[in-house]
Steps between C-alpha positions, in 0.01 A plus 500: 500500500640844456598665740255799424216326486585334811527826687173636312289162674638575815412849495170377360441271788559774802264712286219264549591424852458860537182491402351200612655577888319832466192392380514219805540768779265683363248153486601432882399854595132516310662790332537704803882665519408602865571130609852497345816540652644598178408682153379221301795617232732387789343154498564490146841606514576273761447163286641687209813546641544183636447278169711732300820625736593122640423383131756770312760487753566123461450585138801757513747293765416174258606692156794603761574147594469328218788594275758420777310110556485442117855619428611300800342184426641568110836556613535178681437307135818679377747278558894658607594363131265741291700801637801613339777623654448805351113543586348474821157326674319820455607582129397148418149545684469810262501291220256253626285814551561590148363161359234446689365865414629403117299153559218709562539773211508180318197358586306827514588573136427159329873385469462206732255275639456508908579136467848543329560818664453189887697263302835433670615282221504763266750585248730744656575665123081517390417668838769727527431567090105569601595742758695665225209499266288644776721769580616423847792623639724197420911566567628111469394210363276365850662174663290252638459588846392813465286397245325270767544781770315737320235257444492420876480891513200515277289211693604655796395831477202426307406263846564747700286774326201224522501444864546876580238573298279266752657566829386899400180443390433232798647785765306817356168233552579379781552876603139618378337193668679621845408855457124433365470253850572727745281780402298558798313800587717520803846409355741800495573539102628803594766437716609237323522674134706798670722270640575398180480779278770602774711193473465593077670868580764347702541235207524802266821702696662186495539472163766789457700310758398152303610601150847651686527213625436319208709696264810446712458119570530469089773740449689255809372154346642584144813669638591244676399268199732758266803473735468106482598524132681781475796606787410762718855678507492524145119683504622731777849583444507442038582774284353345207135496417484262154202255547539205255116336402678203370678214708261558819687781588845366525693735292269821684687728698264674744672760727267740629737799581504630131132483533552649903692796316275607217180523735670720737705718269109567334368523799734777637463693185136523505531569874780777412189647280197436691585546853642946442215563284212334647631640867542783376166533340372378832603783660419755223105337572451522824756820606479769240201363221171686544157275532493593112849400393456184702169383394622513169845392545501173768214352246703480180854410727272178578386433170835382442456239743171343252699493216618113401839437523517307117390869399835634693717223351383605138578895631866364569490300190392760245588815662772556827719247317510658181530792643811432712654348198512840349685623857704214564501265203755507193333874394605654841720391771514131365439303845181347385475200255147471502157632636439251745748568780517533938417841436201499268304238731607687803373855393158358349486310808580805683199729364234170592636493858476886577136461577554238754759765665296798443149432643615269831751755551245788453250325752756456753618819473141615533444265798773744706333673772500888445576598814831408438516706222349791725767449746781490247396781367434714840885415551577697206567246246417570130262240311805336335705420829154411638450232214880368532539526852136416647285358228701257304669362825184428640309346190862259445325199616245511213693600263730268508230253492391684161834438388539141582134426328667685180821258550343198526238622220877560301621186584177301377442718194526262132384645230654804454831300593449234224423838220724709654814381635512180328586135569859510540656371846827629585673681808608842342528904665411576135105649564508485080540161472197272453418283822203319652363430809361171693151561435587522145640168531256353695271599204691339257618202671137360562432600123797241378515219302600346834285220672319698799726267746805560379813673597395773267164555608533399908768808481201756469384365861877571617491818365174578632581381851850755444296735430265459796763515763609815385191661499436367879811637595456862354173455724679401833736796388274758413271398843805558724576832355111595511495398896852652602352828339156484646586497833619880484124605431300281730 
C-alpha cells in the first residue's frame, strides 16, 4: 500500500471516530450539553486523537527502523569474500541497494517479469543487461551475491511494508474503538485532550533539538565510515585536494587544508567588506539619519538580504570579475588571470553580507538605553566620542554576534563561490588567484560519478563535520567575548 494512502485511511478513520464519539455523548446525554463534563467537540477529539497519534507514531519510528533491520539482515548474506580489498561492507551494500531499486525499475517498466526479477538462478549477464535496458544505475557487471541480496532486499522490504501497513491500520482502530467506549457524559474529554494537545507542543520544541541531533549523528556515522577508508592524517594535515572517481578512491588525495584556506581567505574578504560598511551604516541609521532618511534607507539595505545568492554568483560572474580584469588583469596591473578569483567572490560576498551587519547592528545600537547617551553628553562629550566611547562599547556584545552570523553565513555561502571564485584548491596569499571553498566541494563531491559510499563521496560528511566544529567554536568564542563584555552594563 502506499504510503499516502495509508496515512489518508488513518486520518480517515480518526475523522469518523470523531464523529461517531460525538454523536454518542451527545446520545448518552438526550441532547442536553448541561449534563456534560466536556464540549461534545472534546469528546470527539478525544477518540480522534487517540486512533490517529499512537497509529502515525509507530508509523514514523517503523519507516525509522526498518532500513537499519533490512540492511542488517542483508548484510549478513554478504559473505567476507564478495568484498574487495579495495571496497568496503558499506560500498558493497550500496550496490545491493542499487539492484534491488534497478530490479524494481525493471519490473515497473515491462523489462522483466516479477518472477525472473525473484529468480536466484538467474543469468548474472541478462539481469545485469535488463537493468541496463531499463536505465538503472548499473556501475559493474552484478556478481551473484548481490544479485541474491538485492533480491532478499526486495522481499524484504516489500514484507515489511505489508505488515506495517496492518499493524497501522489495526492501532488507529483499535484507537477509535477505545476512544468511542469511554465516552460518558461524565468522562473528562477535556482534561484528557489538553493533556495531549500539551504533550503535542512539547513534541513540537523537540524537534529543533531532534533534527540537531539528527544531523550530527550522520555527519559522525559517515565520518567515521570516511576515515575507515581513507587515513585521517592525510584528510587533516594533506595539501593536495585531487579526488580520483576511478579505482574506489585509491589514487584520491583528499587534504582538507587547501580547501581550510580558500574558505577563510573568502571569508575574510567579504568580512573586510561587509563588516566597515554595514557598521558603519548602522551607525549612520540610528545616530545621525532622520525618521525620513531611515525609513527609506534601512528598507532597501535589507533588500539585499532577499536577493538569491545564484543571482550574486552571476553578478561576480558577468560583472565584478570582468571588471577587475580591466584593473588587475593583463590590460592593467597584470595580477589577475581570470575573472573568477579570492577577490571577486569575497567582494560580491561582501555586498550580500552587509545587511546581516547593518540591521542587527542598527537594532542593537537602538536597544542602548538613552540615558547613557544623556549622561555622556551632560559630561561634555560631543556625539562622536559619545558613539565611540559610550555607544559602540556598550552595544559590542551584539554586534559581534551580527558579525559572527555574517561569518558563519561567509563560511556556508556556495554559489557565488562556485561562479565567482572558481573550483581551484590551492594554498596561495595571491587574493587573484582562483580558489574554492568546502562547501563548494561538498557540492560537488556528492554530485560525482562516485558511488554515494565511497571515499569520494563519504569525504563530503568529513568536510561537513570540519566545517561544523568550526562554526561551534566561533560560537563558544564569540559567547565568551559577549559575557566578559556584558558584565560591565548589568
Amino acid at each position: 500500500m502506499p504510503l499516502l494512502w495509508l496515512f489518508l485511511i488513518v486520518l480517515a478513520i480518526a475523522a469518523a471516530a470523531y464523529v461517531l464519539a460525538r454523536s454518542r455523548v451527545l446520545a448518552l446525554s438526550g441532547q442536553d450539553r448541561r449534563t456534560l463534563h466536556s464540549l461534545p467537540i472534546y469528546y470527539g477529539s478525544n477518540a480522534a486523537m487517540k486512533s490517529a497519534i499512537p497509529a502515525l507514531l509507530v508509523l514514523v519510528i517503523w519507516l525509522l527502523a526498518q532500513p537499519f533491520y533490512v540492511n542488517n539482515v542483508v548484510s549478513g548474506m554478504i559473505p567476507d569474500t564478495a568484498i574487495a580489498d579495495s571496497s568496503s561492507r558499506g560500498l558493497v551494500l550500496a550496490e545491493v541497494r542499487r539492484a534491488a531499486d534497478g530490479l524494481d525499475l525493471a519490473v515497473a517498466t515491462g523489462g522483466m517479469t516479477e518472477a525472473e526479477a525473484r529468480d536466484t538462478n538467474a543469468d548474472i549477464e541478462d539481469v545485469t543487461n535488463s537493468l541496463s535496458e531499463a536505465g538503472a544505475i548499473v556501475t559493474s557487471q552484478i556478481t551473484q551475491p548481490i544479485l541474491r541480496a538485492a533480491q532478499r532486499f526486495r522481499v524484504l522490504n516489500s514484507s515489511a511494508s505489508q505488515i506495517m501497513a496492518i499493524v497501522v491500520l489495526l492501532i488507529a482502530t483499535a484507537g477509535a474503538l477505545w476512544g468511542i467506549k469511554e465516552t460518558k457524559p461524565d468522562f473528562r474529554a477535556r482534561n484528557v485532550v489538553e493533556q495531549g494537545i500539551r504533550a503535542l507542543l512539547i513534541a513540537a520544541a523537540s524537534i529543533a533539538i531532534l533534527t540537531t541531533l539528527g544531523i550530527v549523528l550522520s555527519l559522525v556515522f559517515n565520518t567515521i565510515e570516511f576515515f575507515r577508508l581513507y587515513p585521517a592524517s592525510e584528510f587533516f594535515f594533506g595539501t593536495s585536494w585531487a579526488p580520483s572517481f576511478s579505482g574506489r578512491g585509491g589514487a584520491s588525495d583528499l587534504g582538507i587544508l587547501p580547501l581550510l584556506w580558500g574558505t577563510f581567505y573568502i571569508s575574510i574578504v567579504a568580512l573586510l567588506v561587509a563588516v566597515p560598511i554595514g557598521l558603519f551604516a548602522a551607525i549612520y541609521l540610528s545616530e545621525y539619519a532622520g525618521n525620513r532618511v531611515r525609513a527609506v534607507a534601512k528598507p532597501m539595505l535589507e533588500v539585499l538580504a532577499g536577493i538569491p545568492t545564484i543571482v550574486y554568483g552571476l553578478f561576480a560572474l558577468l560583472t565584478v570579475g570582468p571588471l577587475l580584469m580591466r584593473v588587475f588583469g593583463d590590460e592593467g596591473l597584470g595580477w589577475m588571470q581570470a575573472g573568477t578569483a579570492v577577490m571577486t567572490a569575497g567582494l560580491v560576498m561582501g555586498i550580500m553580507l552587509i545587511p546581516f551587519v547593518s540591521s542587527l547592528s542598527d537594532d542593537i545600537i537602538n536597544a542602548v538605553p538613552q540615558s547613557m547617551r544623556d549622561g555622556s553628553y551632560g559630561l561634555g562629550a560631543t556625539q562622536s566620542e559619545t558613539i565611540r566611547q559610550v555607544v559602540i562599547p556598550a552595544a559590542l556584545p551584539g554586534i559581534v554576534g551580527a558579525i559572527l552570523l555574517a561569518a558563519s553565513r561567509a563560511i556556508g555561502e556556495t554559489m557565488i563561490v562556485v561562479l565567482g571564485a572558481g573550483a581551484a584548491a590551492r594554498l596561495s596569499l595571491n587574493p587573484f588567484e582562483a580558489m574554492t571553498t568546502v562547501t563548494a566541494k561538498i557540492v560537488s563531491q556528492l554530485t560525482g560519478d562516485s558511488d554515494f559510499a565511497s571515499p569520494e563521496a563519504l569525504v563530503a560528511f568529513a568536510l561537513g563535520m570540519t566545517l561544523f566544529v568550526i562554526t561551534l567554536g566561533l560560537n563558544i568564542f564569540a559567547l565568551y567575548i559577549v559575557r566578559k563584555y556584558r558584565e560591565q552594563y548589568e
